[in-house]
Backbone as JSON Lines, residues from 0, in Angstrom:
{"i":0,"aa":"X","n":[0.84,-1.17,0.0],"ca":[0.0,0.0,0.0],"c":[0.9,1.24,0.0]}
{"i":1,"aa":"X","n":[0.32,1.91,-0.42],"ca":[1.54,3.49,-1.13],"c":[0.82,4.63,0.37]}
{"i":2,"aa":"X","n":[1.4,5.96,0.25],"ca":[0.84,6.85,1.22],"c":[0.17,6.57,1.98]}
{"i":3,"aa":"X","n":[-0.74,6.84,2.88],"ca":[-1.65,6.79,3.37],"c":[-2.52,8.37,4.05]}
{"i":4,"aa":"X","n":[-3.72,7.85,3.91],"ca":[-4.49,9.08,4.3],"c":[-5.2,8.85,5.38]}
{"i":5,"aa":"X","n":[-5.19,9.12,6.49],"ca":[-5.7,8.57,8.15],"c":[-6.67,9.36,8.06]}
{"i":6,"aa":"X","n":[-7.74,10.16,7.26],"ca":[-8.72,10.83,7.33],"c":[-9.79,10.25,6.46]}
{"i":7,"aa":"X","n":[-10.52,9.18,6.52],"ca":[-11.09,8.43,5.52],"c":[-12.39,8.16,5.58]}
{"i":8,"aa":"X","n":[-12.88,8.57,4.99],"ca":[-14.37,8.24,4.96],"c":[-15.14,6.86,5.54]}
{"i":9,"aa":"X","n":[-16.0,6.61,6.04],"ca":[-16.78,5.34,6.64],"c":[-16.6,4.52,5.64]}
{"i":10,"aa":"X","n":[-17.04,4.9,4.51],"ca":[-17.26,4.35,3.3],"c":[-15.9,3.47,2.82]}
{"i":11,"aa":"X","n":[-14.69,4.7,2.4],"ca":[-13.7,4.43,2.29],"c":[-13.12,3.42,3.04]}
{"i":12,"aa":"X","n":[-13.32,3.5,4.48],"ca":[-12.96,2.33,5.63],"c":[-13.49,1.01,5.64]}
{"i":13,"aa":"X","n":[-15.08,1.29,5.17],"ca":[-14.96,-0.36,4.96],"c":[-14.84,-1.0,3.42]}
{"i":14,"aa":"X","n":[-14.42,-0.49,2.64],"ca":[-14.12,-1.25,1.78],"c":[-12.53,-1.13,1.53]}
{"i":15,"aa":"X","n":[-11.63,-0.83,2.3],"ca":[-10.48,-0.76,2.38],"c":[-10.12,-2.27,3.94]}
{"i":16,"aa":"X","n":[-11.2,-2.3,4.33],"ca":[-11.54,-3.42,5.48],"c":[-10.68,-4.78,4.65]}
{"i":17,"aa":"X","n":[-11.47,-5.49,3.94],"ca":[-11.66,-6.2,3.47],"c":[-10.06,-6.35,2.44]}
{"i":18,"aa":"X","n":[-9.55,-5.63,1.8],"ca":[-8.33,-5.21,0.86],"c":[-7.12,-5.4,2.57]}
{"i":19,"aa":"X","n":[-7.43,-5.25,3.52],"ca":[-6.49,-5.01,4.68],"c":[-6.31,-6.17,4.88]}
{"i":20,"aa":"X","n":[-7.87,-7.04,5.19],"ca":[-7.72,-8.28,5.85],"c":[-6.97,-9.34,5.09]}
{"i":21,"aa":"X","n":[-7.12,-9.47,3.62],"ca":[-6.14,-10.04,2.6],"c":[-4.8,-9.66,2.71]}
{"i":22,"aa":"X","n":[-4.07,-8.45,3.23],"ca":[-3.04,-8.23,3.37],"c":[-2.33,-9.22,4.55]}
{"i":23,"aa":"X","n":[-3.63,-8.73,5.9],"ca":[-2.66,-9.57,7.06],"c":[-2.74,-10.96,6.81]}
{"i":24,"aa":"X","n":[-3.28,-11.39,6.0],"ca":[-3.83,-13.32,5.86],"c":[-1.7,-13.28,5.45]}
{"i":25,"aa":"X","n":[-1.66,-12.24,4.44],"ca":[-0.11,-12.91,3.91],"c":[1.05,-12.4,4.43]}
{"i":26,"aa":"X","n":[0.71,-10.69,5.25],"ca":[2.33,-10.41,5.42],"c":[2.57,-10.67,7.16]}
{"i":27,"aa":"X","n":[1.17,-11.1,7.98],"ca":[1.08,-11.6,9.29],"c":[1.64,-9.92,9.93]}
{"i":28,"aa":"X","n":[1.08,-9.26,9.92],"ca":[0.96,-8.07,10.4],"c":[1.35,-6.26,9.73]}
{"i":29,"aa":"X","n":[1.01,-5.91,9.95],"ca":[0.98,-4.51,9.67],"c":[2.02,-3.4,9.53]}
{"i":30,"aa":"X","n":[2.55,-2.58,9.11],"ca":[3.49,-1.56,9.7],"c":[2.23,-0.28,10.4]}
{"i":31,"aa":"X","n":[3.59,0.35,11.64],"ca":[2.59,1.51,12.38],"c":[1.59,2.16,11.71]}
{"i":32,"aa":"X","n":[1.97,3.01,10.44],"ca":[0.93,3.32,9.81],"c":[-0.39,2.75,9.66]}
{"i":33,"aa":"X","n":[-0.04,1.76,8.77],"ca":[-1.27,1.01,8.53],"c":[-1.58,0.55,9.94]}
{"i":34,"aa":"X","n":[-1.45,-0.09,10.89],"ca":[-1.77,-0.84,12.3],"c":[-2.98,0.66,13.1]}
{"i":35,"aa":"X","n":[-2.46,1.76,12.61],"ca":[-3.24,2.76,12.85],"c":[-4.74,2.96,12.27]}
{"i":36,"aa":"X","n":[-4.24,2.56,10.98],"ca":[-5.59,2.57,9.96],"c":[-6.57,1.12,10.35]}
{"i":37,"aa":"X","n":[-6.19,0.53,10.34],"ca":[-6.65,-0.63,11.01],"c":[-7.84,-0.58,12.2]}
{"i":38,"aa":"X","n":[-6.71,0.01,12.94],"ca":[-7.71,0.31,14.07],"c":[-8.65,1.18,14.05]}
{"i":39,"aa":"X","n":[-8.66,2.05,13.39],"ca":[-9.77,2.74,12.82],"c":[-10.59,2.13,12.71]}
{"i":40,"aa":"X","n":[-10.48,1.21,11.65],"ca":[-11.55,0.51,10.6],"c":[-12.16,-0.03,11.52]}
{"i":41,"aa":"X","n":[-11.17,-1.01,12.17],"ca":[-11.77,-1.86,13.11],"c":[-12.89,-1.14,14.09]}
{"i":42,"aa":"X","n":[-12.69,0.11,14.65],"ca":[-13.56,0.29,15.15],"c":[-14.84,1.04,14.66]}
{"i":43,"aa":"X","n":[-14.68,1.57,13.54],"ca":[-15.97,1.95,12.81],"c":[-16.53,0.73,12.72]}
{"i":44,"aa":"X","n":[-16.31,-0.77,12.78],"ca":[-16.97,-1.52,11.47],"c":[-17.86,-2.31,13.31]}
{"i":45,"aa":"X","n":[-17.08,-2.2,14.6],"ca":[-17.61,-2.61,15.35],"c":[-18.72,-1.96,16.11]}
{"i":46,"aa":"X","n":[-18.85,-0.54,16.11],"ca":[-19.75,0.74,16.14],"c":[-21.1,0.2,15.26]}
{"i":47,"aa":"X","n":[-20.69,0.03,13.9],"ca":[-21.91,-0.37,12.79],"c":[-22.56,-1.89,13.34]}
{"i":48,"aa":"X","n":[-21.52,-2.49,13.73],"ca":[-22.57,-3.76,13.91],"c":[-23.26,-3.39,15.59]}
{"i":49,"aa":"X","n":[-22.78,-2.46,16.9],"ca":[-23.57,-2.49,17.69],"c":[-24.9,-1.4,16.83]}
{"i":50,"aa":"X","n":[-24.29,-0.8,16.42],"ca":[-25.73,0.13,15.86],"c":[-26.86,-1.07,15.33]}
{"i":51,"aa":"X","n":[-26.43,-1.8,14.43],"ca":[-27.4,-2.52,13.4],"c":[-27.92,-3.25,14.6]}
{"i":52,"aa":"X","n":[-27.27,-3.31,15.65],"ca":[-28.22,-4.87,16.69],"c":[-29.01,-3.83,17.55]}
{"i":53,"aa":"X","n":[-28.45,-2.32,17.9],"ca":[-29.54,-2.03,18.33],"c":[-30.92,-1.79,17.67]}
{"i":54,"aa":"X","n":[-30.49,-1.36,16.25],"ca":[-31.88,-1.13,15.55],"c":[-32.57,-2.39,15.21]}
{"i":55,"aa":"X","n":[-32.29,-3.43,15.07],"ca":[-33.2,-4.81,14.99],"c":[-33.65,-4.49,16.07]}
{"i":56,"aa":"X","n":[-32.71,-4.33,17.38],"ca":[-33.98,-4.98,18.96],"c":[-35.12,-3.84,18.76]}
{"i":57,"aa":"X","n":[-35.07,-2.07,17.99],"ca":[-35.71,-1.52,18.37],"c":[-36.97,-2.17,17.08]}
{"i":58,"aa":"X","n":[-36.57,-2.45,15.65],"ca":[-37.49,-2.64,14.67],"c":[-38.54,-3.76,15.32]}
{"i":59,"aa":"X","n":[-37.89,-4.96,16.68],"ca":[-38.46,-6.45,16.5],"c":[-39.44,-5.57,17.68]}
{"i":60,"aa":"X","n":[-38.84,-4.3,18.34],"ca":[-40.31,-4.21,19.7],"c":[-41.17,-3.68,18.68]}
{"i":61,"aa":"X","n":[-40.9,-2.65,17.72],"ca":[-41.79,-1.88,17.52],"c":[-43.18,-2.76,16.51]}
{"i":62,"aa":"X","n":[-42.86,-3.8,16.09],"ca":[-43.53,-4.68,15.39],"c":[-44.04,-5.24,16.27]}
{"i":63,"aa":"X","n":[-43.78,-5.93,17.29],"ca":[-44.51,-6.6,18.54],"c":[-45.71,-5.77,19.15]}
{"i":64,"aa":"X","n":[-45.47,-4.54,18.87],"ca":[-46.35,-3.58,19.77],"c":[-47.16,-2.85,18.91]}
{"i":65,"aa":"X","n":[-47.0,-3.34,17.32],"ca":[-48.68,-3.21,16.78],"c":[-49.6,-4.04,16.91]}
């Protein structure tokens, strides 16, 4: 991976997710830079999945309670 830009869009982050995780499968870890970007990702992408579980529990009451 060339430069890097630590200011990246959600968007940008998770589909750079996925291009990362193929990296560590082969070079078995990161340099600082990237290990930075990483963690980013990582935590946007863990933010999105508590969001998505809270909005199921709120979609499954609000259907129960018509």
């Amino acid at each position: 991976m060339g430069p890097y830009n630590l200011e990246l869009t959600p968007w940008e982050m998770l589909i750079l997710r996925d291009d990362m995780k193929e990296r560590l499968k082969y070079n078995r870890g990161f340099v600082p830079e990237e290990l930075a970007i990483w963690r980013k990702i990582e935590a946007l992408h863990e933010q999105l999945e508590r969001d998505e579980a809270d909005y199921k529990k709120v979609e499954s009451k609000d259907t129960k309670s018509t």
